[in-house]
C-alpha positions in Angstrom: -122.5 131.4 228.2 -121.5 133.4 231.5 -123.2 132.7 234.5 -124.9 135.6 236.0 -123.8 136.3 239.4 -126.4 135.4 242.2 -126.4 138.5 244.6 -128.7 139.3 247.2 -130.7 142.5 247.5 -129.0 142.6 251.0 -125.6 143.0 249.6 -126.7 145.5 247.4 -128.2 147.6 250.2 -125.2 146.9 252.4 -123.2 147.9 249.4 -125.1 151.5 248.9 -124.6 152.1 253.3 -121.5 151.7 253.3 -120.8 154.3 249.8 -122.8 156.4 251.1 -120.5 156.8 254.6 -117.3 155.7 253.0 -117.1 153.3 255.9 -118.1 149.8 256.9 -118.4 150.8 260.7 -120.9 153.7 260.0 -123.1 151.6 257.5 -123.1 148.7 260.2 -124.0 151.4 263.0 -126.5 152.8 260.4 -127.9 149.1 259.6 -128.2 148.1 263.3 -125.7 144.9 262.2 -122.0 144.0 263.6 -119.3 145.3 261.0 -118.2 142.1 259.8 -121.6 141.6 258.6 -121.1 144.4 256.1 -117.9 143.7 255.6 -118.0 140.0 254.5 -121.2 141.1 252.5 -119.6 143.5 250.6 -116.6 141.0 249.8 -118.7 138.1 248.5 -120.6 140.8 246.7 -117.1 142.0 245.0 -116.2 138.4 244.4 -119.6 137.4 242.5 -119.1 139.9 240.0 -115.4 140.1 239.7 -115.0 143.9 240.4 -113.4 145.9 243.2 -115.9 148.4 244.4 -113.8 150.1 247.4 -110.3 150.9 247.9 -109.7 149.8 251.6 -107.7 152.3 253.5 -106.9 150.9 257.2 -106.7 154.9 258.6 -109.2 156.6 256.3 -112.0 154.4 255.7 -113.1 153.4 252.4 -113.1 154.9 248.3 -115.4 154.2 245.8 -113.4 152.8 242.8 -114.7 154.0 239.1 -116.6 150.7 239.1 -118.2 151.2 242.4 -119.1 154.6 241.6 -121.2 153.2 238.5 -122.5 150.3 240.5 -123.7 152.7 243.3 -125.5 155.2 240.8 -126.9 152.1 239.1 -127.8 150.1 242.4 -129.7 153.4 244.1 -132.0 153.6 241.1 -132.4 150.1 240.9 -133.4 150.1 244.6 -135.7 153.1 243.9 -137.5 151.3 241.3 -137.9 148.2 243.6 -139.4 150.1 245.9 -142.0 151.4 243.6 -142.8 148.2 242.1 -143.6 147.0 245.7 -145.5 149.9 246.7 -148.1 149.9 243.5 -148.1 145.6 244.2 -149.3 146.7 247.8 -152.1 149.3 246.3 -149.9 152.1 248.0 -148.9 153.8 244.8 -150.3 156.9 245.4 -148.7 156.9 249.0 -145.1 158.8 248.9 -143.0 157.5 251.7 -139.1 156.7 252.0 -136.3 159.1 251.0 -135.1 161.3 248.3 -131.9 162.7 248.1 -132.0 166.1 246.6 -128.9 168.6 245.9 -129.6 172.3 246.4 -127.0 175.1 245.4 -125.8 177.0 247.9 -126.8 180.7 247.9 -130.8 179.3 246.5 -131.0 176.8 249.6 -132.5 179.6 252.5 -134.5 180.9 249.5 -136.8 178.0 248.6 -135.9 175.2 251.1 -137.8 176.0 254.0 -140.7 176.4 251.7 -140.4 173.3 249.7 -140.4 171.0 253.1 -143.0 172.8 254.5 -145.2 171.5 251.6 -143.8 168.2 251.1 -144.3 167.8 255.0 -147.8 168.5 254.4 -148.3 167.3 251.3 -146.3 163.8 252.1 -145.8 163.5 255.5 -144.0 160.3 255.4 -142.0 161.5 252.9 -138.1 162.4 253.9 -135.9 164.9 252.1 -131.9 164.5 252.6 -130.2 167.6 251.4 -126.7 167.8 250.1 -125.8 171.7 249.7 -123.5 172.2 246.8 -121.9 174.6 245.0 -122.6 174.4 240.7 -119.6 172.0 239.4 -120.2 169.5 242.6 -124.4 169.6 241.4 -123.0 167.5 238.3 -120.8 165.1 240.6 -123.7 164.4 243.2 -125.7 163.2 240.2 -123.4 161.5 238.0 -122.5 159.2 241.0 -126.4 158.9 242.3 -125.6 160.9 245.3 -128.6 162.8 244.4 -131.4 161.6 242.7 -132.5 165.3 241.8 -131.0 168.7 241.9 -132.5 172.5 242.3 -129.5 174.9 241.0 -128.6 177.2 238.3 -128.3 176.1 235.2 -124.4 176.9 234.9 -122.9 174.1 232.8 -124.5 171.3 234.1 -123.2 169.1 230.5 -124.6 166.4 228.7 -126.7 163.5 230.0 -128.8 165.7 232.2 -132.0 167.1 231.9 -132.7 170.8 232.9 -136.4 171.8 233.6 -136.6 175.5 233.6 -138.6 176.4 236.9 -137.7 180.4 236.7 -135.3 183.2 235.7 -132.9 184.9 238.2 -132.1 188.3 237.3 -128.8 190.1 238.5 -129.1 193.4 240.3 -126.7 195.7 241.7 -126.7 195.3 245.6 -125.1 198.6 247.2 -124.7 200.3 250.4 -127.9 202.9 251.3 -125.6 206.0 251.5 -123.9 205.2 248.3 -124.7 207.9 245.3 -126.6 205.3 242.8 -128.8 203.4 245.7 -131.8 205.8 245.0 -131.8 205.0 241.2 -134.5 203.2 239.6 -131.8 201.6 237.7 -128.4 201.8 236.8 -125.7 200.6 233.6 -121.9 198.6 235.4 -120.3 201.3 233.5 -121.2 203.5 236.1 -119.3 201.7 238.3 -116.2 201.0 236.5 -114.3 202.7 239.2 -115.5 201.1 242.0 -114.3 198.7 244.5 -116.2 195.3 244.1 -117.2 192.2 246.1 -117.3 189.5 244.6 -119.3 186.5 245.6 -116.7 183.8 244.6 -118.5 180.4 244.2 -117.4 177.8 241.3 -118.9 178.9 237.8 -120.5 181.7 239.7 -117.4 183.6 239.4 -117.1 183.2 235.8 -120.7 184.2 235.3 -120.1 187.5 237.1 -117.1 188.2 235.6 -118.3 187.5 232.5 -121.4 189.6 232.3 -119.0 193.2 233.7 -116.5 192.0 230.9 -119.7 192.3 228.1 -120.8 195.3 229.9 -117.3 196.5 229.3 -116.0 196.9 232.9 -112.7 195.5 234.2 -113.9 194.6 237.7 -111.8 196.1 240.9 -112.1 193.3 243.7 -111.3 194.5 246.7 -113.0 191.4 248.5 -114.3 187.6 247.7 -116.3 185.4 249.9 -118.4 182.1 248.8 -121.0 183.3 251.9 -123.7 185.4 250.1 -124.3 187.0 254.0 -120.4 187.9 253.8 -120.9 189.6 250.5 -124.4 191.7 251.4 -122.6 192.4 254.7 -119.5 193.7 253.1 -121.8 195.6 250.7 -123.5 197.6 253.6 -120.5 198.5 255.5 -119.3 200.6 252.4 -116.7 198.4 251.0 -117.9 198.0 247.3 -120.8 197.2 245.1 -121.7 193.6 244.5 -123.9 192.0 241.4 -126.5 189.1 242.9 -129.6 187.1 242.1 -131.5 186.4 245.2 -133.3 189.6 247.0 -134.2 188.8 250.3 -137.3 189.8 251.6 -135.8 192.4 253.7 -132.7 194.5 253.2 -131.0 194.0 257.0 -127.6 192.1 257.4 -126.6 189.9 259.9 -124.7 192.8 261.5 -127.5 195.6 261.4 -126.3 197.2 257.8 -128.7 197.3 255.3 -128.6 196.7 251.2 -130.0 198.2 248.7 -131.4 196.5 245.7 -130.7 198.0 242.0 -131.9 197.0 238.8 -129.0 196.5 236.0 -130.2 198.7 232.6 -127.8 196.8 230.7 -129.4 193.6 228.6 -128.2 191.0 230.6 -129.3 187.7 230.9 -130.7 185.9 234.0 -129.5 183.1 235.8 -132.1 180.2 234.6 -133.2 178.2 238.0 -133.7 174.7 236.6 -134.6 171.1 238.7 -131.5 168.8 237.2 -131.6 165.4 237.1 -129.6 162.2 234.9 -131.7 161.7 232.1 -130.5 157.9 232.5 -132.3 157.3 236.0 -135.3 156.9 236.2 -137.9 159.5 237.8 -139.1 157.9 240.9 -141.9 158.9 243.0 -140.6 160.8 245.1 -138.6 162.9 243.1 -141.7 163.9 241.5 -143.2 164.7 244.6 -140.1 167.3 244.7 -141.0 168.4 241.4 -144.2 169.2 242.0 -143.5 171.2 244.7 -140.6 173.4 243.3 -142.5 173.8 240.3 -145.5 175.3 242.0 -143.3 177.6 244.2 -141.8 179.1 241.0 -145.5 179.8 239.6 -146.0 181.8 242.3 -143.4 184.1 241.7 -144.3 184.6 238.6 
């Protein structure tokens, strides 16, 4: 029978410092520990179970092998779950404390995050959020490799082995400059701007979603510009240089230049983008993720 190996819930913290920094220095700086601490830690730990976890590089730092990559998804919610055993041994169950690592697309980040951490702060003030903005393909990366315990995104292909809680429905809309000729409509069809210049917001799987929904509309999109900033694209839009198709209205219509947008409902049946909370359906829900949870769920119902 094969012996288990005998490791030491300080390697396996030193081990999760240093993947998360991709260097020994930083985790030891991080740690409040010399380097070689780390370092020898993380080489006993390597030799226990047989397995190279990091790729040494002496000018760039450090890379997760595939094996580390597993062990570090595997260790962070094995650490998680420790810590919640502890807590409910302690009688502190109900107290949220420590930190969860939540992934937040891009263009919905300045529309719900300073909400939800106003609410977790005063819900769970000893409670810490670390935020990893990410565009929709990298959501499935930062929680395949436990970057991110949890993730608030569009549902745009997030794959197998994740689950997708539906928290609301983002519908598209035409954005367009004030003076342009359809910006007083109640509502316009994309056919009626087949001939027009477009600006595209050109994020990963975004693209492909806009694209996709002029091509069943029947328009062959002219794009005179792309940008991945959603401020780019709204400020394009007001200066006159084409019409734009977005999800998020802002609660006021200025750019950061002084234009302004206007805000068009599409006629065509289109369907939203679904806003869903994302996370591995193999880890398991801690705490504090559900504190997250909570609170993005209850800032959707008020939309509603």
């Amino acid at each position: 029978m094969r012996r288990r190996p005998d490791v030491t819930l300080t390697q396996l913290r030193y081990f999760v410092k240093a993947a998360t920094y991709l260097s020994m220095t930083k985790a030891a700086d991080e740690l409040h520990i010399a380097q070689s601490a780390v370092s020898a830690a993380i080489s006993q730990l390597e030799q226990q179970i047989g397995t190279q976890l990091f790729i040494r590089h002496r000018a760039r730092g450090l890379a997760l092998t595939a094996a580390g990559e597993e062990m570090l998804r595997d260790t962070r919610a094995l650490l998680a779950h420790l810590d919640e055993v502890l807590d409910s041994a302690s009688g502190s169950v109900d107290q949220v404390h420590g930190t969860v690592r939540l992934a937040c697309f891009i263009t919905l980040t300045p529309f719900v995050l300073p909400r939800l951490l106003s609410d977790l702060g005063a819900r769970h003030p000893d409670l810490e959020v670390d935020v990893i903005e990410t565009s929709a393909d990298a959501v499935r990366t930062v929680l395949r490799n436990g970057t991110a315990e949890l993730a608030l995104t569009y549902d745009l292909g997030l794959g197998s082995g994740v689950d997708a809680e539906p928290l609301g429905v983002a519908a598209p809309y035409v954005a367009l400059p004030p003076e342009h000729r359809l910006a007083s409509r109640k509502s316009i069809r994309l056919t009626e701007l087949a001939d027009e210049p477009m600006v595209l917001l050109d994020l990963p799987d975004s693209r492909d979603y806009f694209e996709s929904m002029l091509a069943k509309a029947g328009v062959t999109p002219r794009i005179r510009y792309r940008s991945a900033s959603y401020e780019a694209v709204r400020g394009l839009v007001a200066r006159g240089h084409g019409f734009s198709i977005l999800n998020q209205i802002p609660a006021h219509r200025g750019t950061y230049d002084g234009g302004e947008v206007s805000v068009v409902p599409i006629r065509d049946d289109l369907p939203g983008l679904p806003v869903v909370l994302a996370r591995l359906q193999s880890v398991r829900s801690t705490a504090r993720a559900r504190a997250v949870a909570e609170a993005a769920r209850a800032i959707f119902a008020d939309r509603r």
